[in-house]
C-alpha positions, -999 to 999 in steps of 0.1 A, spaced: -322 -568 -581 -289 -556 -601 -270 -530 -591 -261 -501 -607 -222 -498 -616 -207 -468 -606 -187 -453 -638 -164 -427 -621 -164 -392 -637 -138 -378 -614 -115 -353 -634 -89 -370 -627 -100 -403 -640 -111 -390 -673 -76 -373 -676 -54 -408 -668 -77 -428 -686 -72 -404 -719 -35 -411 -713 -41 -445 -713 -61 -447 -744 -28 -433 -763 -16 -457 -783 18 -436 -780 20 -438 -738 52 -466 -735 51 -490 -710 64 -471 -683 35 -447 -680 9 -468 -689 22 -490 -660 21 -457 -635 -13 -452 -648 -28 -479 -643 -16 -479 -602 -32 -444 -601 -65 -454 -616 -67 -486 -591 -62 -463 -561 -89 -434 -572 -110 -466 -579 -100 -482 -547 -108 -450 -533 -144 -451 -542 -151 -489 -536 -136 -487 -502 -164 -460 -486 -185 -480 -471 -154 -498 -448 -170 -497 -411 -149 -469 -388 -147 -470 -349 -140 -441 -325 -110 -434 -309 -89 -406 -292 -62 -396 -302 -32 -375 -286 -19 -345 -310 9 -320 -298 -18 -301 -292 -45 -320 -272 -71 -348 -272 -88 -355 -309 -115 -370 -310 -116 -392 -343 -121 -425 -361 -102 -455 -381 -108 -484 -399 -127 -507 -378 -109 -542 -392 -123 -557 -416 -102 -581 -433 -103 -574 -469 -87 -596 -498 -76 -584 -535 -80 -610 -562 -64 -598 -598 -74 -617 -628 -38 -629 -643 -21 -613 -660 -35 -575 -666 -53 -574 -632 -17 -576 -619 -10 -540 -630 -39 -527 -603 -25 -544 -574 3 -523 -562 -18 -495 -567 -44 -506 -540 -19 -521 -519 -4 -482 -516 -40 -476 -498 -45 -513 -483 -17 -520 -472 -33 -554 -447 -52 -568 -472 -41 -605 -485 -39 -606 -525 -48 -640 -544 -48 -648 -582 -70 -662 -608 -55 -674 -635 -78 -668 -667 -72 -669 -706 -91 -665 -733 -98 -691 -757 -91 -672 -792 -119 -690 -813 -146 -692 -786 -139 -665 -768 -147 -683 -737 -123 -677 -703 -104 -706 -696 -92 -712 -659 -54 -722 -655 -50 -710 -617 -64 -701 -588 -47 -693 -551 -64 -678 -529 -65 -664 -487 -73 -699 -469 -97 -677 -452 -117 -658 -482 -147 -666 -468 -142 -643 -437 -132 -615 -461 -145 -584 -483 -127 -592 -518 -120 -569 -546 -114 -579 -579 -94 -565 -603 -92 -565 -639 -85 -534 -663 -112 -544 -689 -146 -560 -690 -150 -573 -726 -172 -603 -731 -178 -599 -694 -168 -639 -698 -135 -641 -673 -149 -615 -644 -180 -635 -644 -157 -667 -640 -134 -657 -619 -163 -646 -594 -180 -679 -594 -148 -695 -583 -145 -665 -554 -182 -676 -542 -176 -712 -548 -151 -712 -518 -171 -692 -497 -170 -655 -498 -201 -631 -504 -189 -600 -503 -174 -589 -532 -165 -557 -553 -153 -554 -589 -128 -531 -599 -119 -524 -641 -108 -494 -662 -125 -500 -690 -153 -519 -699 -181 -527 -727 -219 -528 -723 -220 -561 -735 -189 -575 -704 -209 -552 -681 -246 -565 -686 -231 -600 -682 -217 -596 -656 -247 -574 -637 -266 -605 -650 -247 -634 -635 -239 -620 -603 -263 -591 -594 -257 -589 -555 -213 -577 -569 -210 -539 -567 -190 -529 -599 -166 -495 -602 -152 -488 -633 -136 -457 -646 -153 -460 -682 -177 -474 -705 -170 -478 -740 -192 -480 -769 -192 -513 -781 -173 -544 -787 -156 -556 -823 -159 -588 -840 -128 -601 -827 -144 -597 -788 -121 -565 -780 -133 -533 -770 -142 -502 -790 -123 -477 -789 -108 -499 -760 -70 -491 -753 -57 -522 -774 -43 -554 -749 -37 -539 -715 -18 -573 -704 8 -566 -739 6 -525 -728 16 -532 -691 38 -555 -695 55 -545 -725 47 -577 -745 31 -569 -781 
């Protein structure tokens, strides 16, 4: 059975991701932005994490309290744009390995192509997150996850900014058992494959390369 993705509505997130949209927000900002929206994402996909009891000593006295219980966790961003989410969770996961998937797309087909892929010699034993900013065709997240599960892992997340409800049906479709947070769905996408009313390139906005 698919699940539902989880669109955040936060305040917050509708407020960055406005800012984003601008086509006047220079690279600068629209880099900051995109760290804050991966950790209020990050945020969210990371509530379930498994917590343990323990005691703490205050100046005070004896609290009694809980932390993260240790699961290994494992970020995999979709080259190039997913790179611009990473430090952004890091700031909140600070343990948790990061691979790469190296994915273009293929201009007249508008098929992901594969170019690379590292990943945590032990991704099998770990919850991944993956990261992209947008879900357009849906085409490279789809991709990119079969390559995750093909080397073992089955717990995976999927973290975007913006996506289409064509990219996001897709990918519901192909992998149903992948939980999926993003911080907005868009209307539709164009006849050239890109998102309506989108935010243009988000690999060109973050890293400055129009």
């Amino acid at each position: 059975m698919n699940k539902s993705p989880m669109i955040l509505d936060h305040p917050l997130v509708q407020h960055k991701i406005a800012h984003l949209r601008d086509k006047n927000t220079g690279t600068k900002e629209f880099k900051e932005l995109v760290s804050e929206l991966a950790m209020l994402l990050c945020y969210e996909a990371t509530r379930d994490l498994p917590t343990e009891p323990v005691d703490i000593e205050t100046p005070i006295g004896i609290a009694h309290t809980r932390m993260l219980a240790g699961r290994k966790l494992a970020l995999v961003p979709i080259l190039r744009a997913g790179l611009g989410m990473v430090d952004g969770m890091l700031s909140l996961l600070p343990a948790a390995k990061v691979g790469h998937i190296g994915m273009y797309r293929n201009e007249e087909t508008l098929e992901p192509v594969e170019y690379y892929c590292k990943l945590p010699s032990d991704i099998a034993e770990r919850e991944v997150l993956v990261l992209d900013p947008m879900v357009a065709t849906g085409g490279s997240a789809c991709d990119a996850i079969a390559q995750i599960k093909k080397r073992g892992a089955r717990n995976i997340k999927f973290l975007g900014l913006i996506a289409a409800p064509e990219g996001l049906e897709k990918l519901r479709s192909a992998h149903p058992d992948v939980d999926i947070y993003v911080a907005a769905l868009d209307e539709k996408l164009n006849e050239n494959g890109y998102i309506v009313p989108g935010l243009g390139d988000a690999g060109d906005r973050i890293f400055g390369t129009k």
